[in-house]
N, C-alpha and C positions, 0 to 999 in steps of 0.2 A: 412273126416267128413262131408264136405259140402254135398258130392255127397251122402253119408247114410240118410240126411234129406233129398234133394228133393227124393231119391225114398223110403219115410216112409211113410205108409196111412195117411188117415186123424185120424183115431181112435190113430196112435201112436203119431200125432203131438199134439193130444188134450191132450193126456195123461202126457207129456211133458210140455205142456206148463199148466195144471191146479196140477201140481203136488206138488207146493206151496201156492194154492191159497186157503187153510182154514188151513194155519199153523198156532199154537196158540203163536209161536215165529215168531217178526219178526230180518229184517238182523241188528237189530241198537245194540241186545244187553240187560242188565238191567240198569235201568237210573240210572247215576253216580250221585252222589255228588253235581258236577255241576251243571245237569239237575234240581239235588232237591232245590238247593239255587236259580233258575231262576226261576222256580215254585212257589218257596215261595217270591220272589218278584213280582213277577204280582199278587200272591193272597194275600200280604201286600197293594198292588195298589187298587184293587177290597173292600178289606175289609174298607182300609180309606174312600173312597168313597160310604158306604154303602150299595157296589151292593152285598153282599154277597149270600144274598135266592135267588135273579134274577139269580145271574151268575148257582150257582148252581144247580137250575131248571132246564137253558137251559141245562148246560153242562150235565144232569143226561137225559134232554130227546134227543141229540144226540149223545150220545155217541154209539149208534149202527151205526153211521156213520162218525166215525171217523177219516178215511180215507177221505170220501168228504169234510171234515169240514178242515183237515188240507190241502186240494187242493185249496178251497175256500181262506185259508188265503194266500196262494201263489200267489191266485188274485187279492186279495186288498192288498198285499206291498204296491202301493205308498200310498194308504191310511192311514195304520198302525205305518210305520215306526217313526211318530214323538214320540209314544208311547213306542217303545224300540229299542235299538240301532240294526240296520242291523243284525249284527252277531247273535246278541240274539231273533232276529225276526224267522231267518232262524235256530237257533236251537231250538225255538219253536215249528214251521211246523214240524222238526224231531219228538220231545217229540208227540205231536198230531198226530202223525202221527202210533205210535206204539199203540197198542189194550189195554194197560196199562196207555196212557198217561190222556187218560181224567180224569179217576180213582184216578190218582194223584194228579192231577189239583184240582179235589174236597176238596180230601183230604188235600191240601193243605190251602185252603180257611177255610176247618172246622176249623184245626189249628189252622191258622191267627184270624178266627174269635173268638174262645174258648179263645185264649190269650186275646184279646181284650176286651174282657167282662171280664175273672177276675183283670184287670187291672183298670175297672170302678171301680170295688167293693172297 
């Protein structure tokens, strides 16, 4: 196998290696359960705090980079971490990580936020 790759051209190594590279799935899956009740606690967090239009501004004008955006929070862990526990940080970066997470995230905050106002009423 090794020795079929080094003598495969370049046009076979490119082919190879971009062969997943605009798949509309990625390797993690549909978000569980889990994912959704972690979601809707960071967007219970956001909503008490009244970021809810800000958060979802940004997160609607990045989300064609959502890939960069969940590499970024892998950079500022020591920053972040006092805001959610290790585990739930690094399954964050996953959630953001997949072409559906930001989408959710949203969606989650509308939620949070929709409850929150007929709750005013």
């Amino acid at each position: 196998m090794q020795e079929q790759k080094a003598h495969e051209g370049l046009p076979a190594r490119l082919r190879r290696s971009l062969r997943h590279a605009f798949a509309l799935e990625g390797p993690y899956g549909p978000l569980t359960e889990a994912d959704r009740e972690l979601l809707a606690r960071l967007a219970r967090a956001v909503v008490v705090r009244q970021m809810a239009v800000p958060a979802i501004l940004f997160l609607g004008s990045i989300s064609p980079l959502n890939y960069i955006g969940s590499q970024a929070l892998v950079f500022l862990r020591p920053f972040l971490t006092p805001l959610l526990k290790p585990a739930d940080y690094d399954r964050m970066v996953e959630i953001l990580d997949r072409r559906e997470g930001i989408g959710a995230l949203i969606d989650a905050i509308e939620a949070e936020g929709a409850l929150e106002r007929d709750l005013r009423k």
